[in-house]
Legacy VTK file of the C-alpha trace (Angstrom):
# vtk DataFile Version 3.0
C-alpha trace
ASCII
DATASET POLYDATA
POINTS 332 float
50.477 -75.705 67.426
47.053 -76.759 66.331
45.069 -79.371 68.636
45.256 -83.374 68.351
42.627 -84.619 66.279
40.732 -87.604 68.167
38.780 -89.564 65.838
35.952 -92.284 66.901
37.234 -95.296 67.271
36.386 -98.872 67.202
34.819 -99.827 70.249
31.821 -97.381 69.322
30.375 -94.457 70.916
32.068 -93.424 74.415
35.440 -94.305 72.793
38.093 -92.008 70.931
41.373 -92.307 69.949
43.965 -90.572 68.753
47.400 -91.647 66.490
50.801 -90.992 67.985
54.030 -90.218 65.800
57.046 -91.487 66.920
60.822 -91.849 65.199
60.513 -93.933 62.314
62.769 -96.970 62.006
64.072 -99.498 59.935
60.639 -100.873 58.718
59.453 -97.152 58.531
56.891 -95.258 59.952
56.225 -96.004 63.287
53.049 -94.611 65.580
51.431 -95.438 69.022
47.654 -94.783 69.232
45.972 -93.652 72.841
42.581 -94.665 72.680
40.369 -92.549 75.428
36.858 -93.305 77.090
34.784 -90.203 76.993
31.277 -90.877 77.984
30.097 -87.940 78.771
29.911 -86.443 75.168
27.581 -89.521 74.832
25.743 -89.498 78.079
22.708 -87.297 76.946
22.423 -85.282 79.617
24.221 -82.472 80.674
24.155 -83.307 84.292
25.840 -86.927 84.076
28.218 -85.435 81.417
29.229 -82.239 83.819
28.624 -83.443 87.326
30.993 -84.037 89.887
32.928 -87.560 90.076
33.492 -88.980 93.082
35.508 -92.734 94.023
38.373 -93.737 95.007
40.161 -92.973 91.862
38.978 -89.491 91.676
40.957 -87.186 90.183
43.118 -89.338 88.688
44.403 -90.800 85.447
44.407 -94.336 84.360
46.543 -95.665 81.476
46.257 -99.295 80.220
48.331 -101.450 78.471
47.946 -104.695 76.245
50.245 -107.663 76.331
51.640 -109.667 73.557
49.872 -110.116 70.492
46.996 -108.178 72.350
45.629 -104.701 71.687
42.764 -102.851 73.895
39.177 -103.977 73.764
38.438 -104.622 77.074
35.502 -101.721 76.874
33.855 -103.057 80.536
37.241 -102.181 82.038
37.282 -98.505 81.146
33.633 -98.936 82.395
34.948 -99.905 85.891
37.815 -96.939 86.202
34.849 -94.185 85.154
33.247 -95.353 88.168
35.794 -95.122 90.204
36.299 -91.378 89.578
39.251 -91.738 86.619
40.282 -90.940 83.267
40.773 -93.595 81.439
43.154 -94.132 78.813
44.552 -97.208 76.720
47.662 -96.977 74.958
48.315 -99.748 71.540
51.332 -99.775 71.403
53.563 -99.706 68.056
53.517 -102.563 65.708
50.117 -103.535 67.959
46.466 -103.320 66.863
45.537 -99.825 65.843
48.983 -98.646 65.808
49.977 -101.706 63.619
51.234 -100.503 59.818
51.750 -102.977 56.879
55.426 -104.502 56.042
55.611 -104.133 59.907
56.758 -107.403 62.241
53.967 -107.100 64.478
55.083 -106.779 67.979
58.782 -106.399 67.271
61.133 -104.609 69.467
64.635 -105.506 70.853
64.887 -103.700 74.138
61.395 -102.594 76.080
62.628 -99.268 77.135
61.905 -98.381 72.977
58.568 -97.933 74.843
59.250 -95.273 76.748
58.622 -92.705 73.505
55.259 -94.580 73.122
54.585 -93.987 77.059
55.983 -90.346 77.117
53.584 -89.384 73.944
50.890 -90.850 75.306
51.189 -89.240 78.526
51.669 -85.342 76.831
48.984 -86.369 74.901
46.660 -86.812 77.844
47.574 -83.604 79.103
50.625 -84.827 81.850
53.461 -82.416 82.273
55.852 -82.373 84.803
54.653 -82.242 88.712
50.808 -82.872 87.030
48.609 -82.500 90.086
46.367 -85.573 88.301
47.487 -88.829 90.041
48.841 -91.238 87.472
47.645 -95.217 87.625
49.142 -97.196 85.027
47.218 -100.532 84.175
48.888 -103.296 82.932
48.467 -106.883 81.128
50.923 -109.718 80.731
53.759 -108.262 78.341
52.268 -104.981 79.217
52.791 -105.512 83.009
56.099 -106.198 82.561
57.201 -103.286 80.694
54.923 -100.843 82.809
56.796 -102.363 86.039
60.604 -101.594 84.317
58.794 -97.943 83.437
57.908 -97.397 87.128
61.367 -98.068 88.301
62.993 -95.941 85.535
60.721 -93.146 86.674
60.861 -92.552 90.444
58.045 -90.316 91.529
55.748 -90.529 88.484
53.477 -93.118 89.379
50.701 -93.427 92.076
49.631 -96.942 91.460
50.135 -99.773 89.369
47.671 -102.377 88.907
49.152 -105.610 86.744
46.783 -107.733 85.405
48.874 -111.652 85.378
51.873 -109.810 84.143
54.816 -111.688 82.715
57.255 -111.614 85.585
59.266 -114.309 85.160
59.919 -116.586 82.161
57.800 -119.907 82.033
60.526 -122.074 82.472
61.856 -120.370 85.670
64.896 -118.836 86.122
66.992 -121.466 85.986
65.561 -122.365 82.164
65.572 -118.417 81.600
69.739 -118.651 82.646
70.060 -121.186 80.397
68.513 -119.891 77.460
69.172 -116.112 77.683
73.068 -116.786 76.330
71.964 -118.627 73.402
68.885 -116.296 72.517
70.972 -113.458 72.840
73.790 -114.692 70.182
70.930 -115.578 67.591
69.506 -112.059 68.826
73.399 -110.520 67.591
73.248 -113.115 64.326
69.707 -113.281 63.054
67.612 -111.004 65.146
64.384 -111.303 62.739
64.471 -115.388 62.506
61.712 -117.401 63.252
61.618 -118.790 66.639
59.622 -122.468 66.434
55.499 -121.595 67.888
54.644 -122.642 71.106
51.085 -121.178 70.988
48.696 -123.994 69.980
45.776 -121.908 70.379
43.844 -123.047 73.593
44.199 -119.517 75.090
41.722 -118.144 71.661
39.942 -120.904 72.364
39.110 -120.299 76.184
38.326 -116.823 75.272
37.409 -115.812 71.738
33.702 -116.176 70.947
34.122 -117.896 67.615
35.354 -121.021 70.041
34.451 -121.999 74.077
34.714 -118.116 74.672
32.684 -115.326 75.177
34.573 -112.202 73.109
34.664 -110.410 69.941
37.329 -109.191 68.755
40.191 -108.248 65.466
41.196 -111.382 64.680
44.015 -109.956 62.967
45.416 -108.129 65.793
44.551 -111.104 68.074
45.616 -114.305 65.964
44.324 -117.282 67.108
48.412 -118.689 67.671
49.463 -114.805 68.868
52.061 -113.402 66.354
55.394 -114.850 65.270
58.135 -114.511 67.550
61.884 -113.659 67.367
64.766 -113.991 69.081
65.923 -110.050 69.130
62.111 -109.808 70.607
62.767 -113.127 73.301
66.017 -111.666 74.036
64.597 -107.881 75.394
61.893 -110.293 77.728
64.533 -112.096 78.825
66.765 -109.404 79.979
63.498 -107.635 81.431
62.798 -110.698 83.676
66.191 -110.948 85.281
65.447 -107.274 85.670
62.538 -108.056 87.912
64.620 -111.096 89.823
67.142 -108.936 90.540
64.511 -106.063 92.277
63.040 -103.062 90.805
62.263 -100.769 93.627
59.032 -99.703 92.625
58.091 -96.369 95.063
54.419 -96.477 94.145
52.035 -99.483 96.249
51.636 -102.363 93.907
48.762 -104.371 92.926
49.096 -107.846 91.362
45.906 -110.045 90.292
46.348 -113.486 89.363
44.101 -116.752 88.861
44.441 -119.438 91.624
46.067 -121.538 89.030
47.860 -122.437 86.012
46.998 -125.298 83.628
50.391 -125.824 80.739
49.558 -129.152 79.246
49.814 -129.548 75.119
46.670 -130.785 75.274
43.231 -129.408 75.724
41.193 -129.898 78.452
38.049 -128.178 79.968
39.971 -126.829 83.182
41.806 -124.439 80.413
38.031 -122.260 80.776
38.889 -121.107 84.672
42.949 -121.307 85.266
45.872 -119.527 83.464
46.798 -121.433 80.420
50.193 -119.115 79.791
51.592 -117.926 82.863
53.144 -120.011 85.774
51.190 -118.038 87.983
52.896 -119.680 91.171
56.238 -118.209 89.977
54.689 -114.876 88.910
53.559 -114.502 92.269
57.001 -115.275 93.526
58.409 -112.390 91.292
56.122 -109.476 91.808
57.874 -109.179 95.716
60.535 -108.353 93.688
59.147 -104.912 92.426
59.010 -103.215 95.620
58.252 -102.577 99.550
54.544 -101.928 98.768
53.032 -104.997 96.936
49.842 -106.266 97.283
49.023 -109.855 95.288
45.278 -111.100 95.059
44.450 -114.624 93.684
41.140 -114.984 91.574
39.742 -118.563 91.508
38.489 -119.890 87.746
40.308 -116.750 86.370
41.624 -116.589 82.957
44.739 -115.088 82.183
43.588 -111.639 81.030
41.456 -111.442 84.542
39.624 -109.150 82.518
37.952 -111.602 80.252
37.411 -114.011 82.804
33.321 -115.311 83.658
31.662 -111.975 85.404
31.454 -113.093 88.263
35.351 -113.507 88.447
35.370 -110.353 86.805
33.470 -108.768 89.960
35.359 -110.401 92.204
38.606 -108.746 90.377
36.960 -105.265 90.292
35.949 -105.451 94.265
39.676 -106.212 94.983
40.669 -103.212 92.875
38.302 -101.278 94.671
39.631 -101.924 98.004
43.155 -101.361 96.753
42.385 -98.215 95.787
40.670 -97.021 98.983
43.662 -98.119 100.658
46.869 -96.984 98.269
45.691 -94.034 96.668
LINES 1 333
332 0 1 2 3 4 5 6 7 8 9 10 11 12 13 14 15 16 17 18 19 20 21 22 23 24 25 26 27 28 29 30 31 32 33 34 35 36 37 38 39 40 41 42 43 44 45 46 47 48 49 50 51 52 53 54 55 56 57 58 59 60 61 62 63 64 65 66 67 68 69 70 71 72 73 74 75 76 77 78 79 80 81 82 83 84 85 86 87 88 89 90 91 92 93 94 95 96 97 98 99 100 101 102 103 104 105 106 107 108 109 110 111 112 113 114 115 116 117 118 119 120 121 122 123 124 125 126 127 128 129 130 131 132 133 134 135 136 137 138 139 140 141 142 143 144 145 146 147 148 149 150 151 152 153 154 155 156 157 158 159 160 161 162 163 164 165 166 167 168 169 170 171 172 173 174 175 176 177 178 179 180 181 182 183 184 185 186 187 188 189 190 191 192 193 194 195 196 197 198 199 200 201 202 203 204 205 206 207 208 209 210 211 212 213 214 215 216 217 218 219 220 221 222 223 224 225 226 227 228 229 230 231 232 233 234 235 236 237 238 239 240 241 242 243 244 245 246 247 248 249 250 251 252 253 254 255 256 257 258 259 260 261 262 263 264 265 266 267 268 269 270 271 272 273 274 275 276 277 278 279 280 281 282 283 284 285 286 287 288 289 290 291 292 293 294 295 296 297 298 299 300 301 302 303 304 305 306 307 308 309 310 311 312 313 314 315 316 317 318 319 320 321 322 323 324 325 326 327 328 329 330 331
């Protein structure tokens, strides 16, 4: 069996990545791609690239991933986990970013266990087989928290840590709006899974973050539409059922970490106070939920942060990084 080919990839040099194959379905072929941080074979001297790593991560490996209509390019993160001792990995997932194909519905699945092919390649792929000595961290945002936390609990024993990053808990209009809703989601899901659901996004999280606007990155506008990517009810339906997963308690057996800004600001308007709270997430009720996903949770509060923490100001950025440094000393 010949060796996977990692190519360079977008983020420039200190960055690889490598396409996944998984089953194809009805749209046709389907991959994941893991995207890797490799520094060393950029460092420029043999001593950085080959010396020994020491943090609180040490020895361990990290894998990231995005939330809705998201894909990796959070390069400072991967940044943060090298010091810490790790190896760091990002997975797109299918139908996301790199790993999106034309003639695909971007972001379209109907039950978030499909992802555990994506999250199995990805993990032979960076070298994890059964009882791997390696601790295993997984790292994830929004959508991406949510289906790492119902991948924990299916897999008792395989994860160390996991770090969310304002994951989507709990559905915006709380559980009683979730209750409501889920029956009537779910029989459009049986009778028109791929309809159009009406857009909610009116594009003042792009606007508190992308460069192009009040925000400070660059990134695919394509894979990161200003309004996020249509939705569905087939799509709404598998969150749905995921979130009275987490209400009804997921066990988790690895310690927990979940980050969150101080606040939430939902108006249909824009205002200023959209630059330093969370403009998507009730993060009150989010930080309600994460209890819910085991004994061992740990919940942090980040004042003026976004909601990717991650592309918050730096200094709330540091502040976010110190707490996951002291998590780490302490859980793993």
């Amino acid at each position: 069996m010949s060796d996977p080919v990692w190519r360079p990839d977008v983020l420039g040099p200190g960055f690889e990545q490598l396409t996944l194959p998984l089953a194809p379905d009805d749209e046709g072929e389907v991959v994941a791609t893991l995207v890797r941080y490799v520094p060393r074979r950029f460092s420029g001297g043999l001593a950085r690239g080959l010396g020994i790593v020491t943090g609180p991560a040490a020895g361990a490996d990290v894998l990231y991933v995005h939330g809705w209509s998201d894909y990796f390019f959070q390069s400072h993160l991967a940044a943060f986990w090298h010091r810490m001792g790790a190896r760091f990995f990002a997975l797109d997932l299918r139908k996301y970013g790199r790993s999106l194909r034309a003639n695909q519905t971007p972001g379209y699945v109907t039950d978030l266990a499909v992802y555990d092919e994506d999250l199995d390649a990805a993990l032979a792929a960076m070298g994890r087989r059964a009882g791997s000595a390696r601790p295993l961290v997984l790292m994830g945002h929004s959508t991406g928290g949510l289906t790492l936390s119902l991948w924990a609990a299916r897999h008792p024993g395989a994860v160390a840590g996991l770090v969310l990053n304002s994951p989507w808990l709990e559905f915006q209009a709380r559980q009683v709006g979730r209750q409501a809703l889920a029956p009537l989601i779910g029989l459009q899901a049986r009778v028109a899974p791929l309809a159009p659901l009406p857009t909610v996004d009116l594009g003042f999280y792009t606007r508190s973050v992308s460069k192009e606007f009040d925000g400070s990155w660059e990134y695919n506008g394509q894979w990161r539409p200003v309004q996020g990517f249509p939705t569905h009810p087939a799509w709404l339906s598998a969150i749905l059922a995921g979130h009275a997963r987490v209400a009804d308690g997921l066990g988790i057996d690895a310690p927990v970490l979940t980050m969150l800004s101080a606040r939430s600001v939902l108006l249909p308007r824009w205002t200023p106070a959209m630059m330093s709270a969370d403009i998507v997430l009730n993060v009150d009720d989010i930080a309600e939920r994460t209890v819910r996903l085991g004994p061992t949770v740990s919940v942090v509060r980040l004042d003026g942060a976004l909601h990717d923490i991650m592309l918050s100001i730096e200094p709330v950025r540091e502040e976010a990084y110190a707490q996951m440094t002291r998590w780490l000393r302490g859980y793993l």
